[in-house]
C-alpha positions in Angstrom: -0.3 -0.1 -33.5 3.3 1.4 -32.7 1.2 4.4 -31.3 0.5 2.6 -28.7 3.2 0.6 -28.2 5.4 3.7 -28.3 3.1 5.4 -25.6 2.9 1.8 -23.0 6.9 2.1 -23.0 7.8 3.0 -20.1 11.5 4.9 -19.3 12.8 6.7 -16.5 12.0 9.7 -17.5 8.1 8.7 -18.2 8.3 7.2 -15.0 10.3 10.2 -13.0 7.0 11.8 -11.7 5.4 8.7 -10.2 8.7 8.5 -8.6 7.6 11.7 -7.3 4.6 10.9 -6.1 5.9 7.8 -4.5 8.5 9.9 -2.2 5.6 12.4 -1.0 3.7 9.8 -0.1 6.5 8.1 1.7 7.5 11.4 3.0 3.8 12.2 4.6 3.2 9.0 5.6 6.6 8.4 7.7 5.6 12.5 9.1 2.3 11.1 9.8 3.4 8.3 11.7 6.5 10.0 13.8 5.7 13.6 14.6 4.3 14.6 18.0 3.5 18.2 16.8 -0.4 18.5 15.4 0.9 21.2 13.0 3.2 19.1 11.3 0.8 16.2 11.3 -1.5 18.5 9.7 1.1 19.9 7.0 1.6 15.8 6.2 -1.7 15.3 5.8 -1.9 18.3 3.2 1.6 16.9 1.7 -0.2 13.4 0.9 -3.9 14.7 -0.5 -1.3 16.9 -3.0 0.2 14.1 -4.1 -2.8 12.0 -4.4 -4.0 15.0 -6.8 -0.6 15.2 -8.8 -0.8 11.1 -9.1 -4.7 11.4 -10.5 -3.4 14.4 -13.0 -0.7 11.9 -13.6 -2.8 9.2 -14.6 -5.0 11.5 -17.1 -2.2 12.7 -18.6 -1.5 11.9 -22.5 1.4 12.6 -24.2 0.5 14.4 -27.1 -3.2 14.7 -26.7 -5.4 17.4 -27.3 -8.0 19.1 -25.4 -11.0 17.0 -24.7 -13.8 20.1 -25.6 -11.7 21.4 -28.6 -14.1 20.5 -31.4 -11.8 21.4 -34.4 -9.6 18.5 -34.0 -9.8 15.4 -35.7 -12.3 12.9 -33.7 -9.3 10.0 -33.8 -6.9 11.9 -32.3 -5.7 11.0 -29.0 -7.0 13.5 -26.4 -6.2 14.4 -22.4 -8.7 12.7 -20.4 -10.6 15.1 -18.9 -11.9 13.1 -15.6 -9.1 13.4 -13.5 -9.1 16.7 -14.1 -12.6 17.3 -12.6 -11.7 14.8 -10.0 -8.3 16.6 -8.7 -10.8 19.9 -8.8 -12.9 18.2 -6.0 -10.0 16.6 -4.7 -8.8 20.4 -3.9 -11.9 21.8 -2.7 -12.2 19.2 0.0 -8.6 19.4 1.1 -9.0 22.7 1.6 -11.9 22.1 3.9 -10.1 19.3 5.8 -7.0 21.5 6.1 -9.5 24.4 7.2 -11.2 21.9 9.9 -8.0 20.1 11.2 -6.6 23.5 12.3 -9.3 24.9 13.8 -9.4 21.5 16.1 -5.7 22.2 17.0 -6.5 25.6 17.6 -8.8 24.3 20.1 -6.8 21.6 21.6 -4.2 24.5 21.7 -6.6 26.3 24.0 -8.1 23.8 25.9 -4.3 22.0 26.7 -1.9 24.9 26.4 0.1 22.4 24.5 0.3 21.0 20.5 2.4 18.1 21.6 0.8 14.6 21.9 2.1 12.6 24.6 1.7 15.9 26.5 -2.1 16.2 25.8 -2.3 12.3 26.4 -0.7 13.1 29.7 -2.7 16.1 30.6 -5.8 13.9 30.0 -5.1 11.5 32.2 
């Protein structure tokens, strides 16, 4: 029972990543809104799918546990859960192909509107 207990506490420095996590989000969500660029946009958007991966590692995370596939270990041990590992993994494949398919579409605009700004492209559109 004080296993547990000892690993629901919660202290700053338990909690210092999630605070980490919290700013990015912040961070890419205030880029997201405010910037006129398509580059940076597309930079926030990669900021905020990292920190949606770091926050699912986060949550998997166990403080002291084991590997889950190590067979040698005792089977009441505490181990690392390994689904938000495989989760992040897919979580980084398809940011990779967003990233890869938002920039192409600004290289585009880029060529179609000579311009990466958005009120200008607005504009230019009539």
């Amino acid at each position: 029972m004080t296993g547990l207990i000892a690993e629901t506490q919660l202290d700053f420095v338990g909690n210092a990543s999630y605070v980490v996590v919290a700013i990015l989000v912040v961070m890419s969500l205030y880029s997201i809104v405010t910037q006129k660029n398509l580059i940076k946009i597309c930079v926030a958007l990669c900021v905020l799918s990292s920190a949606a991966n770091l926050f699912i590692v986060l949550l998997g995370y166990r403080h002291g546990g084991a590997i889950p596939i190590y067979l040698h270990e005792a089977p009441d041990r505490l181990r690392v859960l390994p689904t938000p590992q495989c989760l992040t993994l897919t979580a980084i494949v398809i940011a990779l192909a967003m990233t890869a398919l938002m920039l192409s579409l600004v290289i585009m605009i880029y060529k179609h509107y000579g311009t990466l700004d958005i009120d200008e492209i607005r504009r230019l559109r009539g």
